[in-house]
C-alpha positions in Angstrom: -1.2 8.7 6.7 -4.6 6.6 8.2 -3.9 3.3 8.5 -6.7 2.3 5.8 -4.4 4.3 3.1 -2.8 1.6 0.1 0.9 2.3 -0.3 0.1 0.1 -3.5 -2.4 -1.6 -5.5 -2.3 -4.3 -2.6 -1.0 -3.2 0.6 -2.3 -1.1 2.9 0.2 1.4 5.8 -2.2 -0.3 8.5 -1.0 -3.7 7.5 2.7 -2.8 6.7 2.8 -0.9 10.5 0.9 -3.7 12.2 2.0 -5.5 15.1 0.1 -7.9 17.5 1.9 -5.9 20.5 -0.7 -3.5 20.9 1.5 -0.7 23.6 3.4 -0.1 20.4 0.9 0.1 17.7 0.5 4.0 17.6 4.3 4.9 18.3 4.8 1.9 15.7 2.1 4.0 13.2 3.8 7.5 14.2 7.3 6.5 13.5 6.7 4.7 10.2 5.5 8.1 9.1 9.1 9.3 8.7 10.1 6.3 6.3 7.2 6.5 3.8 9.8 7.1 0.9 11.2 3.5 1.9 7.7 1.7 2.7 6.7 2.7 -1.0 9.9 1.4 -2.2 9.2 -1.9 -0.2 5.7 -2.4 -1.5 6.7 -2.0 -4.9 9.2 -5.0 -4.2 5.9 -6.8 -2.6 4.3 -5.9 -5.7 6.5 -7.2 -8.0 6.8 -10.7 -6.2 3.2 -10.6 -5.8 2.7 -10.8 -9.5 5.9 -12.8 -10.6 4.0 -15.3 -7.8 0.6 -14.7 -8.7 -0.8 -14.9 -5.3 -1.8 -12.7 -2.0 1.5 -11.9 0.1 0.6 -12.2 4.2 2.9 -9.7 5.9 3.0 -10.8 9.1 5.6 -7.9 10.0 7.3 -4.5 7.9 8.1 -1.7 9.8 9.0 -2.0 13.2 9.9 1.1 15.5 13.0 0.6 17.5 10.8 -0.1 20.7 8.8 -2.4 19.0 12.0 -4.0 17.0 13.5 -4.3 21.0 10.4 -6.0 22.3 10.4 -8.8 19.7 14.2 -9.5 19.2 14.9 -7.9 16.5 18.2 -7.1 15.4 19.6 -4.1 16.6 20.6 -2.8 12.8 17.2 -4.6 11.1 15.7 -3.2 8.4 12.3 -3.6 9.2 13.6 -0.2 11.3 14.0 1.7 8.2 10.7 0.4 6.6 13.3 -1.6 4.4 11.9 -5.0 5.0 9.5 -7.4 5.6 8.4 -10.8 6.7 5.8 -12.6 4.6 4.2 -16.0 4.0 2.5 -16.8 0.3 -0.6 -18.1 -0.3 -0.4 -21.5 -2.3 3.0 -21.6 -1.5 5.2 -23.8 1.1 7.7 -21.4 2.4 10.5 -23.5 0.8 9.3 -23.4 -2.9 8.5 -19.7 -2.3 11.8 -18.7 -1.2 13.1 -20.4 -4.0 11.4 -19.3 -6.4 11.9 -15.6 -5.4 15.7 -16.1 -5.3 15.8 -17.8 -8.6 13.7 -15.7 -10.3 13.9 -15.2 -14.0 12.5 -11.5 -14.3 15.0 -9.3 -12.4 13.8 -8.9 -9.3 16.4 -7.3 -6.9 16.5 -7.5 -3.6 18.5 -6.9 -0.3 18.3 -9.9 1.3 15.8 -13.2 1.6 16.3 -14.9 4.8 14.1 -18.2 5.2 13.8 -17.6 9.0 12.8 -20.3 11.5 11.1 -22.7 9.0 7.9 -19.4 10.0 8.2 -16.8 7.2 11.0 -15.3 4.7 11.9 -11.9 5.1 12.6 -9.9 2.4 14.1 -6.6 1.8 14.9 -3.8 -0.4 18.6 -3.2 -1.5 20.3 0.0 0.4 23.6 0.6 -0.4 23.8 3.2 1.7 23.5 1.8 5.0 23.7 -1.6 4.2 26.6 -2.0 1.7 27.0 -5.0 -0.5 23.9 -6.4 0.7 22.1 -7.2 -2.5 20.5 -10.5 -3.5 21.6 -12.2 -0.4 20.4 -15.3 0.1 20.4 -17.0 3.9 18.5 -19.4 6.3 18.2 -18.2 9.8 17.9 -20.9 12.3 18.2 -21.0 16.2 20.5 -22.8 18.0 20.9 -22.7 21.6 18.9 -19.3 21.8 20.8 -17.2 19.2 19.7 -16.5 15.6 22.5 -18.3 13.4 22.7 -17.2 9.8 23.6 -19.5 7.1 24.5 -18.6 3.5 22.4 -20.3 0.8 24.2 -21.5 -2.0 21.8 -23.0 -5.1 18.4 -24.0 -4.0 17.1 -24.0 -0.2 15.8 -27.8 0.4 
């Protein structure tokens, strides 16, 4: 797939396979090839939010070769891995009313988890119950503390 092709109405596989670590940008754009199935299935999420929202989703990261997932932390089991996932920021939007409006929203859409990471960007993902049992509509705030990535559950609204 060329990198200027839309896997939707708004989002391109050259943004969903970017990365600003350019030694892994074509093994990045290679590998995302053999999770297309999944990346479709992930901007259709994007593309739902992106309407219930009305406003332009930044993806800042989706998939992420296991090289690339090594070099920038990521978890060893992520989704972004499986073209499951991404990490996003919303025009108009502070993160918090954003994330909380996602989780809380009144038109049924499902996803895997929404992590408000680092006070940066909320990652989102698509439910697999396959590979990642149970995981649907989880809702948690990743913060660091004394260099590891602690996970909190979020209960009600995210202040």
């Amino acid at each position: 797939m060329d990198v200027s092709n839309m896997m939707s109405p708004h989002f391109s596989f050259g943004e969903m396979t970017a990365t600003v670590h350019e030694n892994y940008i074509q093994e990045n754009r290679l590998l995302a090839r053999n999770f297309l199935v999944n990346g479709m299935a992930l901007c259709n999420l994007l593309e739902r939010v992106r309407a219930y929202l009305n406003v332009p989703i930044f993806i800042s990261s989706a998939f992420r070769c296991a090289d690339l997932n090594a070099a920038v932390g990521g978890a060893a089991h992520s989704q972004h891995c499986l073209f499951q996932a991404a990490d996003t920021t919303y025009a108009g939007y502070t993160l918090v009313d954003a994330y909380n409006k996602i989780a809380h929203n009144d038109i049924g859409i499902e996803f895997g988890q929404l992590i408000y990471e680092f006070g940066s960007w909320i990652h989102i993902s698509i439910p697999d119950p396959l590979n990642y049992p149970g995981v649907t509509m989880q809702l948690l705030k990743a913060d660091s503390v004394a260099g590891e990535t602690v996970y909190t559950p979020i209960t009600g609204m995210l202040a």
